[in-house]
N, C-alpha and C positions, 0 to 999 in steps of 0.2 A: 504494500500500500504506500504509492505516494503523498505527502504530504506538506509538500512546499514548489513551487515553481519560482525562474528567474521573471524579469518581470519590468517595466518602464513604464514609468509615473509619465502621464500625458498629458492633462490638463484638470481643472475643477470644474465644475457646471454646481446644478441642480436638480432635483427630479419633486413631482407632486404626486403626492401617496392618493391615494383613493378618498382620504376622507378632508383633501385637499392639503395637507400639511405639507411645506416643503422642508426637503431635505439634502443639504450639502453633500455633496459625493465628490470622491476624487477618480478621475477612468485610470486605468492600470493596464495597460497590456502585458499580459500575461501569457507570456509564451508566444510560438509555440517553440520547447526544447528539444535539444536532441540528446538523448544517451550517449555520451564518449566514454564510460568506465563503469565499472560496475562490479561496488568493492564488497565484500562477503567478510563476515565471522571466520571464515573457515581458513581465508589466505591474508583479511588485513585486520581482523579480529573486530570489525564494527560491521553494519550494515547502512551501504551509502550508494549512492549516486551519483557520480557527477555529471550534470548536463551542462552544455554549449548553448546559448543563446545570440541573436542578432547575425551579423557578417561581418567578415571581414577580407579584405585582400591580400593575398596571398605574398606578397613584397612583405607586408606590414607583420608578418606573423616567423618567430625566430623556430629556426631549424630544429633543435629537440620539440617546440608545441607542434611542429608538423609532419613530424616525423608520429610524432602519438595521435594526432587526427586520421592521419591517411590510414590508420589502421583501420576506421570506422565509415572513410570513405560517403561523407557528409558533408564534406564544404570544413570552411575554418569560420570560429565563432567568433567574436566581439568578447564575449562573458562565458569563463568555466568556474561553474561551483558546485561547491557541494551541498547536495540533499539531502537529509534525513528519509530513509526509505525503509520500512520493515519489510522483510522477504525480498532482496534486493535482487537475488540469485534467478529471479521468476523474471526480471526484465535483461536484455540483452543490449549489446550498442547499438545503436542506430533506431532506439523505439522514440518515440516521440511524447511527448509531457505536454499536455494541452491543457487548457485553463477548466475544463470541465471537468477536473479532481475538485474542485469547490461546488457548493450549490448555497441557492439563497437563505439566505438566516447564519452561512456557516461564521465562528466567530476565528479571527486571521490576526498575526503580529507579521508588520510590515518593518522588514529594516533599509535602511538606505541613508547614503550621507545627507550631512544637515550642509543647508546654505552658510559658506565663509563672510562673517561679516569684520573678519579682519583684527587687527590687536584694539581691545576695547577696555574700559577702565570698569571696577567692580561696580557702577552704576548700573552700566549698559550690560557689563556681563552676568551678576549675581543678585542686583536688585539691592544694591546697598541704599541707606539711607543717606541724605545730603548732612553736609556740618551746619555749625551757624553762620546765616550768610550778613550778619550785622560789616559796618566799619571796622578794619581791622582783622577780619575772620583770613586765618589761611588755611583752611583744610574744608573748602566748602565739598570738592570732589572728591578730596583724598582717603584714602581706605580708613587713617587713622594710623593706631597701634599695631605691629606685626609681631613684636615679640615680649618679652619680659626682661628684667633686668636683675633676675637673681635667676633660680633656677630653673629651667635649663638653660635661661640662658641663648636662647636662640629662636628661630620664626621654626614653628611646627613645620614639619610636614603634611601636606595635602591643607597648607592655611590656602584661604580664598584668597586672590592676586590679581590682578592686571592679565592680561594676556591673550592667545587667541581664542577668537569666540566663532563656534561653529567650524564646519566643513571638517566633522567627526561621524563616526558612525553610529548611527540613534538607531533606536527600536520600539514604535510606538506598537503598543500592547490591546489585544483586546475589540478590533476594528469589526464594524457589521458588514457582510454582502449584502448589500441590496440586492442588486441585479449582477445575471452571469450571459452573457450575449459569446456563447460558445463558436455560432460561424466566423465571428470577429477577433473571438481569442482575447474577448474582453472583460472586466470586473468594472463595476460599481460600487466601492469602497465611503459606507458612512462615515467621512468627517474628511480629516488631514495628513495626507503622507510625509514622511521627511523626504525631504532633498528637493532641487528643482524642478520643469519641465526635462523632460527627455531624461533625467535621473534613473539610472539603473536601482530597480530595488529588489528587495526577496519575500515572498509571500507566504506566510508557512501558518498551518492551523493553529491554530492556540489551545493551551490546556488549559485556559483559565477562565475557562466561558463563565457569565454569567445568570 
């Protein structure tokens, strides 16, 4: 059983439910994948898949990834990752991962990188509060205190800082299907994906349904 596809965040819209309520959606295309490998308990000690999604040109693709595609004899991909797949041994290279492993209601964690909004101060990055901004104030943006003066003696690790914000790998949790439009290889995803337009993302069921 499949249970995750590669996938490209497309745009946001809207849809009107039946009892006229609207509802933000994100479209996702979702697939379609191909099987390049197909790793077993028995020789890599997990059960996985790796699929190939999108294209790519053959210039642009370095001699050991093509030397491992021409075995499956599929084109060369844009995107190889790995799937969580139980009974993985049951599919072979070259099957295909189509976005109709989902149906509507299924609940899904979408991962994909976040927009780089570049080096940012603990305002913009962490939601810090401002100082006092009277005559005279100098710390109206500044973080404040970083460390202590006895012990230890030094700025903690993992204290909150300055620095870059965004363009990390996020994993929004817990996402509705609305709608699955299978000739198109598409999803209906209720609410907000990470990352931008044309954003390579990963679609995988959730255990955390509600």
């Amino acid at each position: 059983m499949i249970t995750a596809i590669i996938g490209r965040k497309l745009d946001m819209t809207q849809i009107f439910a039946g009892d006229g309520a609207a509802y933000p959606v994100t479209l996702v295309q979702a697939g379609p994948c191909t099987v390049t490998q197909v790793k077993t308990v028995e020789k890599d000690g997990y059960s996985a898949l790796q699929v190939g999604f999108g294209t790519k040109k053959p210039k642009s693709v370095t001699r050991p990834v093509k030397g491992h595609l021409d075995k499956v004899g599929k084109g060369y991909f844009e995107v190889l990752r790995e799937i969580p797949a139980r009974n993985a041994s049951e599919h072979n290279p070259g099957d295909q991962v189509l976005a109709d492993i989902f149906q509507i209601g299924d609940r899904v964690d979408i991962i994909g990188k976040s927009k780089g909004k570049g080096y940012a101060g603990t305002i913009k990055r962490w939601r810090f509060g401002r100082g006092p901004s009277a005559h005279g104030s100098k710390n109206i943006r500044e973080p404040g205190s970083t460390g202590m003066a006895t012990y230890p003696g030094r700025v903690i690790k993992g204290k909150k800082m300055p620095g870059q914000k965004g363009n990390k790998r996020t994993t929004v949790l817990n996402l509705r299907i609305v709608d699955v439009l299978p000739e198109n290889n598409l999803l209906l995803v209720h609410g907000a994906v990470p990352g931008a337009k044309n954003g390579i993302v990963i679609v995988r069921k959730t255990n955390r349904a509600k």
